[in-house]
C-alpha positions in Angstrom: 60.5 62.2 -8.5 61.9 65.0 -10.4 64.4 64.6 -13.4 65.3 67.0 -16.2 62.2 67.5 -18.4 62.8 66.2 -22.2 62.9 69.1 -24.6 59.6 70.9 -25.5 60.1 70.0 -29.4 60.2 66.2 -28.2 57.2 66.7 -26.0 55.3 68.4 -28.9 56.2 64.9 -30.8 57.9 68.1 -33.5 55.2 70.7 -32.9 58.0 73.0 -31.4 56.4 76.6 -32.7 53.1 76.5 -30.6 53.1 77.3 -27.2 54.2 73.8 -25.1 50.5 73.9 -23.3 49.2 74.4 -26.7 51.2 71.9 -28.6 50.0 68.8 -29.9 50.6 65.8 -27.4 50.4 62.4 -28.8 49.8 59.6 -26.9 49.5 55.4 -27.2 46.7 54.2 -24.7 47.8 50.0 -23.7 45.2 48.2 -22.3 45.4 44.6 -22.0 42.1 43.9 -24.3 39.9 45.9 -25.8 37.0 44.6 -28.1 32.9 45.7 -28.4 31.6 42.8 -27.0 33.3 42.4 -23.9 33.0 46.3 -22.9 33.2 47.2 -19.2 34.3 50.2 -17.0 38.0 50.0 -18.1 37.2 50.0 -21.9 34.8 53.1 -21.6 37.5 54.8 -19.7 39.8 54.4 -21.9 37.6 55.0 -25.4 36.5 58.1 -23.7 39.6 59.5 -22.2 40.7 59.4 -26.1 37.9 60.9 -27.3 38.5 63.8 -25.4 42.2 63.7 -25.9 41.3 64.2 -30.1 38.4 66.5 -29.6 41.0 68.9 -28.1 43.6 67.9 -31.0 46.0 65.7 -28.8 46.7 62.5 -31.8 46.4 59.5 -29.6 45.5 55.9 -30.6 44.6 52.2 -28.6 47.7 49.6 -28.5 46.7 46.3 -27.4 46.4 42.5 -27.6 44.3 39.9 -30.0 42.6 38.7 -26.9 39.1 37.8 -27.9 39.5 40.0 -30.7 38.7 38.9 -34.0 40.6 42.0 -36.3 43.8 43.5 -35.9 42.7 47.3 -36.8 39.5 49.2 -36.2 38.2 52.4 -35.6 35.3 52.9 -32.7 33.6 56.1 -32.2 36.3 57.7 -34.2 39.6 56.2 -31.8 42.3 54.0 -33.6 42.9 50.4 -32.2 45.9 48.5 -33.4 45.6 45.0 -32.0 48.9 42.5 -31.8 49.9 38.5 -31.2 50.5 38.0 -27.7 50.9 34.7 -25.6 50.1 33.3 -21.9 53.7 31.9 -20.7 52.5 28.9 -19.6 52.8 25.1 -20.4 49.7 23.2 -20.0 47.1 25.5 -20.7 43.2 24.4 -21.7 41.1 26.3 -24.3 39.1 26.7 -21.0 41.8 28.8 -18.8 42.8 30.9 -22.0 39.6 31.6 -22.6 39.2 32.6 -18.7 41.9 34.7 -18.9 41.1 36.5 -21.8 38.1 37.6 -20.2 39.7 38.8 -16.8 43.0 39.4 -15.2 44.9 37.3 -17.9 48.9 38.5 -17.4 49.9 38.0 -20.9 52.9 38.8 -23.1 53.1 40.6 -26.3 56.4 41.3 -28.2 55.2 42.7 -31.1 52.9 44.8 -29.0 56.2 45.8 -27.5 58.0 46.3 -31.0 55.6 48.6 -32.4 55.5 51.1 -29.1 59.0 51.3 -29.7 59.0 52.0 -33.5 55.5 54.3 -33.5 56.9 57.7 -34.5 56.5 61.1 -32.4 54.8 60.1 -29.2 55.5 62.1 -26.4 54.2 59.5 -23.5 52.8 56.2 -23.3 49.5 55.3 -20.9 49.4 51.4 -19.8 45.8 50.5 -18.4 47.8 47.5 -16.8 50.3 46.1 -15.3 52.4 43.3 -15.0 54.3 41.7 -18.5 52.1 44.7 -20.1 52.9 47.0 -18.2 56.3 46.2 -18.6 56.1 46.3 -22.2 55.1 50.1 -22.1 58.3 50.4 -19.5 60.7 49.2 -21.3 59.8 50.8 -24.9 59.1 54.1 -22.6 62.8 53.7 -21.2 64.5 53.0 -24.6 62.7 55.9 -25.9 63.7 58.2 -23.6 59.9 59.2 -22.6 58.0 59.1 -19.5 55.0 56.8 -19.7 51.9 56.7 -16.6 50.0 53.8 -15.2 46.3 53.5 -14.4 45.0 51.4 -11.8 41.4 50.5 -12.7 41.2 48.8 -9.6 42.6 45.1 -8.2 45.9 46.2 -7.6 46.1 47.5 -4.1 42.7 47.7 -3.1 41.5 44.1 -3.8 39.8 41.4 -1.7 41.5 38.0 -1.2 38.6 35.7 -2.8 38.9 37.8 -6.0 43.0 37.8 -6.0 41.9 33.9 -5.7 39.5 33.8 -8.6 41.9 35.6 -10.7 44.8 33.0 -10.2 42.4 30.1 -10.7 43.2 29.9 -14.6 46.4 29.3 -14.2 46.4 26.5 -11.6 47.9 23.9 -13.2 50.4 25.3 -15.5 54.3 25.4 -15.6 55.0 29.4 -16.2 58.2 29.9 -18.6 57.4 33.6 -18.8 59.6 35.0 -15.5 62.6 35.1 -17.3 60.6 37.6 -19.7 58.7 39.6 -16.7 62.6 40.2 -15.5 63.7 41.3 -18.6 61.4 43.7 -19.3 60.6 44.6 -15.1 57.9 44.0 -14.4 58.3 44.4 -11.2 59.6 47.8 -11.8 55.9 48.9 -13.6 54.8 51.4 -10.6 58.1 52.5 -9.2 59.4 53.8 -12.5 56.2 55.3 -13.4 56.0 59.1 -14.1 52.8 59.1 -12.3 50.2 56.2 -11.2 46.6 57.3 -11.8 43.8 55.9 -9.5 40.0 55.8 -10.5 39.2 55.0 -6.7 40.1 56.9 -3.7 40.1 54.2 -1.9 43.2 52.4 -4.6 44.3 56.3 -4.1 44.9 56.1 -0.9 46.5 52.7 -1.0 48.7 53.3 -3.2 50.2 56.7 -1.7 50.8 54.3 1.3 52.5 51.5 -0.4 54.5 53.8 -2.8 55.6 57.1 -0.8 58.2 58.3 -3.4 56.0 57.7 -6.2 53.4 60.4 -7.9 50.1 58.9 -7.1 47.4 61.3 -8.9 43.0 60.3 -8.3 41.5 61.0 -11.7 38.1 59.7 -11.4 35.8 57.8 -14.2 33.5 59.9 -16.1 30.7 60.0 -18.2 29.7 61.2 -21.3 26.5 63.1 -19.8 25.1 64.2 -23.4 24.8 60.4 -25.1 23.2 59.3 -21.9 20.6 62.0 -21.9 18.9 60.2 -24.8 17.4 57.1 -24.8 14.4 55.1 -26.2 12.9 53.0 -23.3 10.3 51.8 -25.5 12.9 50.1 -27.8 14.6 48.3 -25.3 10.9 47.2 -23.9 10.0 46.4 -27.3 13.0 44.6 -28.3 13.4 42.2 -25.0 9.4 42.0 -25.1 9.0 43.3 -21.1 6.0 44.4 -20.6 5.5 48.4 -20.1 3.2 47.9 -16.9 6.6 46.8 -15.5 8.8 48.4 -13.4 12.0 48.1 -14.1 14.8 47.7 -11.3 18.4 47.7 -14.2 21.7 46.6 -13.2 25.1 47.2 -16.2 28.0 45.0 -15.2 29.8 42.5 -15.7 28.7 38.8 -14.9 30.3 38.1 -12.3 30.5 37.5 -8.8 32.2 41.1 -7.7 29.4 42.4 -9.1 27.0 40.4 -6.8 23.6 40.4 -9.5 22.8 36.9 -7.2 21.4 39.4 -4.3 19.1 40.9 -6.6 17.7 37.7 -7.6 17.8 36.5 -4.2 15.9 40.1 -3.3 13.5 40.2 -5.9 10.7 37.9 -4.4 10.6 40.0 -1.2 10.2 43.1 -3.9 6.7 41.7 -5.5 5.2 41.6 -2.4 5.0 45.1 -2.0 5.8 46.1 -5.9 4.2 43.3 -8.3 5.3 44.3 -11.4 8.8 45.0 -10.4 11.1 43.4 -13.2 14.9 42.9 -12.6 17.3 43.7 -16.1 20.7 42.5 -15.7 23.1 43.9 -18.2 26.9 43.1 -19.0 29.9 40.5 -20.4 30.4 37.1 -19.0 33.6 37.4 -17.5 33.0 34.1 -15.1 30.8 31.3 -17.0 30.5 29.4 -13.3 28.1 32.7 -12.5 26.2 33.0 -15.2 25.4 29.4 -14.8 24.8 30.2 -11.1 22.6 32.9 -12.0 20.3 31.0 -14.5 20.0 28.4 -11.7 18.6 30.4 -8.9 16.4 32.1 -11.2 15.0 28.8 -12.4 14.5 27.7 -8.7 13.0 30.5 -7.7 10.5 30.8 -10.6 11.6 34.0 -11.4 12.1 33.4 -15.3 9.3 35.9 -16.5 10.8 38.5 -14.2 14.4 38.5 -15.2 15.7 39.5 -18.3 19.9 38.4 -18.5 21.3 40.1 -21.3 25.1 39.1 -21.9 26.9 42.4 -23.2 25.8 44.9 -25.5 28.7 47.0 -27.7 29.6 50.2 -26.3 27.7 51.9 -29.0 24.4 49.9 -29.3 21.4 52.2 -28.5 19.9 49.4 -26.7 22.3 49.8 -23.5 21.6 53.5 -23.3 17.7 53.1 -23.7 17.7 50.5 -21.1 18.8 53.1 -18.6 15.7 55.3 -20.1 13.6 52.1 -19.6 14.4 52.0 -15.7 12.6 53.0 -13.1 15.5 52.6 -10.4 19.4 51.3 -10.6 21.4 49.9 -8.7 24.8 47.9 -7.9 25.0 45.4 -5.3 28.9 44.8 -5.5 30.7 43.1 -3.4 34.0 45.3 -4.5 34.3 47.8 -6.6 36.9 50.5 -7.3 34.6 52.7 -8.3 31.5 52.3 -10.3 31.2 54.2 -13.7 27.8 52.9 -14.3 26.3 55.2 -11.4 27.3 58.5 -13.5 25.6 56.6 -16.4 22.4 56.6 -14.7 22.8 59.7 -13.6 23.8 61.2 -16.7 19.8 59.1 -17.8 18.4 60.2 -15.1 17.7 57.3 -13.3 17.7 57.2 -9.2 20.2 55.1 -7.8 20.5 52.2 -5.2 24.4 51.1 -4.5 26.7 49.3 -2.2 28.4 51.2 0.4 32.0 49.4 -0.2 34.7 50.5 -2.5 35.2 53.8 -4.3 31.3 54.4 -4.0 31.1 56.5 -1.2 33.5 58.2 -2.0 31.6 60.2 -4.7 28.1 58.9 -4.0 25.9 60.9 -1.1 23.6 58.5 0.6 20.2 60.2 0.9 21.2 63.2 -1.7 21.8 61.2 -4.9 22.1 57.9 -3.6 21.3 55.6 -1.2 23.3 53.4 -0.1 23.1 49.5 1.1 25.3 46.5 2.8 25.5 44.3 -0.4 25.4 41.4 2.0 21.7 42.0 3.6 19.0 41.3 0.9 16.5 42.8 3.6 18.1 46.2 3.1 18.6 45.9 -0.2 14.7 45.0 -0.8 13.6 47.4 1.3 15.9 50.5 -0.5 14.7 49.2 -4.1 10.7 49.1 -2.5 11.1 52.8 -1.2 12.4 54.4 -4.2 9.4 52.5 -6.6 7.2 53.7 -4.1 8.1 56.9 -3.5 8.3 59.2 -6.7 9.5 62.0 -5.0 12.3 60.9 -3.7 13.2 58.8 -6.4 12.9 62.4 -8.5 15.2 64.3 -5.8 18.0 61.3 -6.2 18.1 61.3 -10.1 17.6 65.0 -10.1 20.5 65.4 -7.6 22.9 62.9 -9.6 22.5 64.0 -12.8 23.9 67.6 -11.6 26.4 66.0 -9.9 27.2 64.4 -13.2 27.2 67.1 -15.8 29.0 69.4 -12.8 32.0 66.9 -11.9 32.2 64.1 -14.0 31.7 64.8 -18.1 34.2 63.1 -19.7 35.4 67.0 -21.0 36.5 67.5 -17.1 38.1 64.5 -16.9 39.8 64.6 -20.2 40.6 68.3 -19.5 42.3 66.7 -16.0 43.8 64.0 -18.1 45.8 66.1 -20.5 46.8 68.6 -18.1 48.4 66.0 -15.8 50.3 64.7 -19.1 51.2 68.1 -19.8 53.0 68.3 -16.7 54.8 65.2 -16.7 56.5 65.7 -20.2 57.5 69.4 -18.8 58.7 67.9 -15.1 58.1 64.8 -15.3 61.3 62.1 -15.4 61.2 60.1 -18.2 61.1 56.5 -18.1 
């Protein structure tokens, strides 16, 4: 994996009179989308990460495409976003499957993207938060550079189950792709082997990945939270503003619509929870990345006459006080997916101080202790989740020992000025060992 480092003036993007782990390091983040109203785990990820990059004086700034975008530059919370023309390389292509592909998994192409990474002065490495054409975008301007460049899995790549590799290639059923020649220009193929390092969120992609890529540098950097936002809330303003009732209790769930994320078993559970808690009240928070769910969703909520007891609220903006006071207008959270890498959202309630109910699958066990700060559930038995969601409103004490428990679990292990602290170090070390692209 080793190769002679670049010099320490090139590292430094020209800072060559501080010390090289004091330098400067400037950076371009690529993921495939980024925009406020379609915010998930990968976005706040990657806004954070760069938060803490600046706060400790490393330049960096947000490459990526126009995909449901509506400007080409911003600024949010203080991080530079350059958006850029890109294209699906397909023939036949609805508004419809665009649209879906926009929203999730969509393996696009973007030249100028590609132009600008190459012509962006003084960057020292380049972090793709994707892979494919994109990720071979960020190769191949890394490579002509001369300048390492890392990959973040966010999840889906290794550790992924079948029905959702199957809902992802959905969209593009139907189409004639004229975009290989492209991929195998730019090697795509060639994303994760030529990588300086490959960064997983989940130890579970972790592991995977260390198996399917021996040679390779495979690095677990965790999601993390920022611990001091999340600490304040106004409950009363998210009651207020969705008009729930404050007799209620509130079970909250922040994710994506979708059916990885699995809201149906709540629904499904919720009838079974007013029995024993009767003024339990299910909030289900997050983008609608599948349409066909959401539309599933309103269905069995209609037919189960649940309408006064669910509140579906399709996305806030990763800066609306609304989506942190509904964590301070909870009574319990919890995630029923049916995959998931990791689970960001549980250090948000944790960092609100909110106990938590969540499925034992994916990355969550691996930093999740059932009966300490968590307990855990089979996403697939509604009886069990019930029956978790009824103990923790009933029992106050042991819904105070789990929040208690997670939120120092939070501010110990996961504040995004750890993780960012982790983040630069590891970028450190490539640019002084690592092999460039």
């Amino acid at each position: 994996m080793s190769a002679p480092a670049r010099s320490r003036s090139a590292a430094a993007g020209g800072a060559a009179a501080a010390p090289p782990e004091q330098a400067p390091l400037s950076t371009i983040q690529v993921p495939r989308r980024f925009v406020r109203e379609e915010w998930g785990g990968t976005e706040t990820t990657v806004l954070n990460c760069c938060r803490a990059l600046l706060a400790a004086g490393n330049p960096t700034r947000i490459f990526t495409s126009m995909a449901l975008a509506t400007s080409r530059r911003e600024s949010i919370q203080g991080v530079e976003v350059r958006r850029f023309g890109y294209v699906y390389p397909y023939w036949g292509l609805d508004a419809d499957a665009r649209d879906a592909m926009d929203r999730k998994g969509g393996n696009l192409l973007s030249l100028p993207l590609l132009w600008s990474l190459l012509r962006e002065p003084g960057v020292a490495l380049l972090h793709a938060h994707a892979g494919k054409r994109l990720g071979a975008a960020v190769r191949t301007a890394a490579r002509l550079r001369g300048i390492p460049y890392v990959v973040t899995l966010h999840g889906g790549y290794f550790d992924i189950p079948q029905g959702q590799r199957q809902q992802l290639a959905e969209p593009y059923q139907g189409g004639i792709e004229w975009g290989k020649a492209a991929g195998a220009l730019l090697g795509s193929r060639r994303v994760l082997e030529d990588a300086a390092a490959i960064i997983c969120v989940g130890q579970n992609e972790w592991r995977a990945a260390r198996e399917a890529l021996p040679r390779s540098r495979v690095e677990w950097l965790p999601n993390g939270v920022d611990c001091a936002a999340f600490a304040a809330g106004d409950g009363d303003l998210f009651r207020r503003h969705f008009a729930i009732a404050p007799e209620r209790r509130l079970v909250l769930c922040v994710s994506r619509i979708d059916s990885q994320k699995n809201q149906l078993a709540l629904v499904d559970s919720l009838p079974g929870l007013l029995q024993t808690q009767p003024q339990a009240h299910l909030v289900l928070i997050g983008p609608v990345t599948v349409a066909d769910y959401r539309r599933q969703l309103e269905q069995r909520i209609a037919e189960r006459g649940l309408g006064g007891r669910v509140t579906l609220v399709p996305g806030l903006g990763a800066d609306d006080p609304l989506l942190r006071s509904a964590y301070h207008a909870a009574d319990v959270f919890c995630l029923p997916s049916l995959h998931e890498p990791f689970g960001i959202v549980i250090l948000e309630a944790w960092a609100a101080g909110l106990p938590v109910v969540a499925a034992r699958i994916g990355g969550i066990p691996s930093f999740t202790e059932h009966g300490a700060d968590c307990l855990h559930i089979d996403p697939s038995d509604h009886g069990q989740l019930t029956a978790a969601l009824a103990q923790v409103l009933a029992d106050p004490a042991l819904a105070r020992g789990l929040a208690e428990a997670g939120r120092a679990k939070a501010q110990r292990d996961y504040d995004w000025s750890i993780i960012g602290a982790r983040l630069l170090a590891l970028y450190r070390d490539i640019v002084r060992h690592g092999k460039p692209a």
